[in-house]
N, C-alpha and C positions, 0 to 999 in steps of 0.2 A: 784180583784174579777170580773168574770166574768158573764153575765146571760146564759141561756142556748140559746136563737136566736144568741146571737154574737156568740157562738160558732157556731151554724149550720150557720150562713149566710158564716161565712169565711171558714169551710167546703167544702158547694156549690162554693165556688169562689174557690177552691181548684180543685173540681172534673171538673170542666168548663175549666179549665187552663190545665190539663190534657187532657182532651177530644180533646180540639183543639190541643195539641203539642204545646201550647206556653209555656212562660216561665213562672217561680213560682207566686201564686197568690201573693206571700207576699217575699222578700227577693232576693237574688243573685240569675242568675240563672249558674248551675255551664257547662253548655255546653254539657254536658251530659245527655241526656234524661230521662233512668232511673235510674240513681243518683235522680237527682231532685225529680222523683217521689219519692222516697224513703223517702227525707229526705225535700221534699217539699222544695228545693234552701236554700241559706246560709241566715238567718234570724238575722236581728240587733241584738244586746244582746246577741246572741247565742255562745257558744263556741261550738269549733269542736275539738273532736281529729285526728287525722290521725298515728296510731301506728304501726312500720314495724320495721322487725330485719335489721341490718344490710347490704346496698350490696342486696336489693330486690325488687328496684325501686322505692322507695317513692318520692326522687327527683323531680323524670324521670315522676312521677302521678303529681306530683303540678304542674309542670313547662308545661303538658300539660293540667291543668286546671286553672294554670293563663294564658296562651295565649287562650283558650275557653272563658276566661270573658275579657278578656280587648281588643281583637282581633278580633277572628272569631264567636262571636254569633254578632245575628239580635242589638242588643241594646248592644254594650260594654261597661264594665265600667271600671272606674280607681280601682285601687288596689296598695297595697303594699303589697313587699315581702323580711322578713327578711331571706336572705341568710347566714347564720353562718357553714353552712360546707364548701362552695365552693363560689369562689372569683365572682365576678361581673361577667367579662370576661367570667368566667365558664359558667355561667347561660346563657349569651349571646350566647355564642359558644352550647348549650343544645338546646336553643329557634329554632336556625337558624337552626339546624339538624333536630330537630320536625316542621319545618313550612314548609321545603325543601324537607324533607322526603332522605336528604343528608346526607349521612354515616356519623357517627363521626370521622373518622379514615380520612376522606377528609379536614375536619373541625379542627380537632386537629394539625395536620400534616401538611395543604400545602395540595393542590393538583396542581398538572401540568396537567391537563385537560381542555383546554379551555371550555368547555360545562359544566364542575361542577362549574367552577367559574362565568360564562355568568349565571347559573341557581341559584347559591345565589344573584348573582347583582339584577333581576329582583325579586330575593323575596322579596327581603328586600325593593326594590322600590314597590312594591306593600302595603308592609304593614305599613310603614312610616310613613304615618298619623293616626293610631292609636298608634304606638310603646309608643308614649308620655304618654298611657293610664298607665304602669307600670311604678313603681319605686320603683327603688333595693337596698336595705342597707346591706353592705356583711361585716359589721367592727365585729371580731368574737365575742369580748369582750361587747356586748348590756346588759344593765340592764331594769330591768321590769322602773326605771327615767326616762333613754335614751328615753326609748320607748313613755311614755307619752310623752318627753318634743318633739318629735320629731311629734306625731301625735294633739297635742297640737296647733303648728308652723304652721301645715296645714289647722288645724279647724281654726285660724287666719285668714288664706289668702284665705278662699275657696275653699281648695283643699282637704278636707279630702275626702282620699279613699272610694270607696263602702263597701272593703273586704278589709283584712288584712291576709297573711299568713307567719307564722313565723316554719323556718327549721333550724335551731332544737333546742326545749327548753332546753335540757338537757345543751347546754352552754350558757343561761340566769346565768348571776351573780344577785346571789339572795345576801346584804348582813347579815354576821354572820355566813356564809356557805363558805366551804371552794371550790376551785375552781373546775367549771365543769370537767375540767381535770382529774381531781385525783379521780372521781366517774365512774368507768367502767361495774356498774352493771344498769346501768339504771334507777337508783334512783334519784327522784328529791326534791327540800327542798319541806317541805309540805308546804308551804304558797303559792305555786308558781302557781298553779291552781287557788289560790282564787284571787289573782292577776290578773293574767288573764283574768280571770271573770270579774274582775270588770273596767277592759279595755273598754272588751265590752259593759257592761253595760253604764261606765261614755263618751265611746266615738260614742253609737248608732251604732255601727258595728256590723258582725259578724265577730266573728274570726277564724280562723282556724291555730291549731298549731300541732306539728308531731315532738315526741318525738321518741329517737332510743331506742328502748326496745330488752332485749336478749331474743330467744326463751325459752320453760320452759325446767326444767329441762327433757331431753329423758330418763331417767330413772324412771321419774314418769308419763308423758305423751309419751306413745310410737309414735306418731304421729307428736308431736311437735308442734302445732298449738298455737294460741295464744289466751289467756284467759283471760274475765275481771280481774280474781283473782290475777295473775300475777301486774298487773299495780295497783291494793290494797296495794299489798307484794312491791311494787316502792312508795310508798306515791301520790298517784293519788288519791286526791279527786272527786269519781265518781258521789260525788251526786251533782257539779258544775257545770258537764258536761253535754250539753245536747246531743250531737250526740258522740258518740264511735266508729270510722273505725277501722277494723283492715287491714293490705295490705299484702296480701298472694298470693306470686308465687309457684302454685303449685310443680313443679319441687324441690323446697327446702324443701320439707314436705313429709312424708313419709304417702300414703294413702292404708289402706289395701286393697288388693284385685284389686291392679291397673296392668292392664298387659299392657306390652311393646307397644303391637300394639295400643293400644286405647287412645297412645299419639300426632298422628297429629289429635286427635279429642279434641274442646273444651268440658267443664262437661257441654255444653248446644247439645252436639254430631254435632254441625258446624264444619267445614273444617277451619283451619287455614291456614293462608295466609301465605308463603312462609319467612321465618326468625323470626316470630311471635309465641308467647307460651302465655303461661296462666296467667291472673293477675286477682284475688281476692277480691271484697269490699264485708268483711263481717260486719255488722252491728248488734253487739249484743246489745245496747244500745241506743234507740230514743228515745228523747223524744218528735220527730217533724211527727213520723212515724211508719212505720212497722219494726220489726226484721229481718233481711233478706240478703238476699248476690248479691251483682248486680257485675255481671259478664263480664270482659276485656278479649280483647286479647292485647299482648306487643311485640315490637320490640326494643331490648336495642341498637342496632346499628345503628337505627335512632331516638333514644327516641321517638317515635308512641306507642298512648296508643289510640286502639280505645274499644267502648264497642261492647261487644257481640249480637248477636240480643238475644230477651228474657228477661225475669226478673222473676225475683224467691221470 
């Protein structure tokens, strides 16, 4: 319980942190300016969700907002990040394209460019001494155990993370539940939220996790966008959660009334940067903040996620 001055003093220490452009009065700050504002930084105790169809950059969004907290802001912290779609390796080979601004297809593949390989040398020697600030567990099979006994291990030795982010719930082996595997509608066992939850809560973190949800049905939403009611109709306990993202590339959604030409423009009518399109943070559930949609531009070729000017 709170009195009404604690609320307004941490309010004013709210609007003061904003005003200057520093980082959140209270919690992570996520690198992104107006993220932040919106959802006031990733706060202990809090759970996040982060919800994207398939194949629409959700990755490609965490992995440039864990190198924003543990890398490139003024104060970086430690973090951890459960990797369960894609291997260690992966993530590295993602990081080194998003900090290099280095195609994938150089990085994937080999390049015989002396000037692309001289330009990942020099990056990675740059960033070196924070790189230590992340740490990757990519083993697909993690249980809600695993996970304590591993963040557990760290609160031991004084290393427990600032942040926690886990990609992708959906294959958390819950037991009594049959294997993530064999569930293709994006359904998760209902405890697994409260679980979660209480992650955060028993390990003073915020967490942030990013479940693969399918779009809704196009026959009932012409549009296809993505709806808290949907993730209800999944076993999403919404009332555990405190922040709700949803991750929308516009180009995969059908908006009425959009014509051809008023696509090298972003929906904030800026000029997009040459191989760059539209990425989406809608936010229909805060409980740290406003309702609201803060606005990206994306480049999937060098995983580049910057924010738009503006905020809405």
């Amino acid at each position: 319980m709170q009195t009404l001055k604690t609320i307004l003093d941490a309010e004013l220490d709210r609007l003061i942190s904003i005003q200057q452009f520093q980082e959140p009065a209270e919690g992570v700050s996520s690198g992104f300016k107006y993220l932040d504002r919106a959802i006031n930084g990733f706060r202990p105790q809090h759970l996040y969700l982060l919800s994207a169809a398939p194949e629409s950059g959700k990755t490609a969004f965490l992995l440039n907002l864990l190198l924003n907290i543990t890398v490139k802001k003024k104060n970086p912290a430690k973090a951890l990040f459960y990797s369960l779609d894609i291997s260690a390796a992966e993530v590295g080979q993602r990081l080194l394209s998003c900090n290099s601004e280095v195609s994938m297809d150089h990085i994937f593949y080999g390049s015989t460019k002396p000037v692309v390989i001289e330009k990942l040398y020099i990056d990675v020697d740059q960033i070196k001494d924070l790189s230590t600030n992340l740490l990757i567990e990519d083993y697909p099979s993690c249980s809600i155990d695993s996970i304590r006994a591993q963040l557990t291990q760290l609160k031991s030795h004084n290393q427990l993370p600032a942040m926690v982010v886990i990609d992708n719930i959906n294959r958390i082996a819950v037991e009594g539940y049959p294997a993530p595997e064999s569930d293709d509608n994006g359904a998760i066992p209902f405890s697994l939220i409260e679980q979660l939850k209480n992650i955060a809560i028993d390990f003073n973190i915020p967490l942030l996790v990013s479940p693969e949800t399918t779009p809704v049905d196009p026959e009932v939403e012409t549009d296809r966008m993505p709806r808290l009611y949907v993730l209800r109709q999944k076993y999403f306990n919404l009332h555990l959660i405190d922040v709700v993202m949803f991750l929308v590339s516009p180009q995969y959604y059908q908006f009425p009334g959009e014509e051809e030409h008023q696509r090298h423009l972003s929906k904030l009518g800026n000029p997009m940067p040459p191989g760059f399109s539209e990425m989406h943070i809608r936010i229909p559930l805060n409980r740290c903040g406003p309702i609201t949609t803060v606005y990206f531009t994306a480049n999937m070729e060098t995983q580049t996620i910057l924010e738009d000017v503006g905020y809405n």
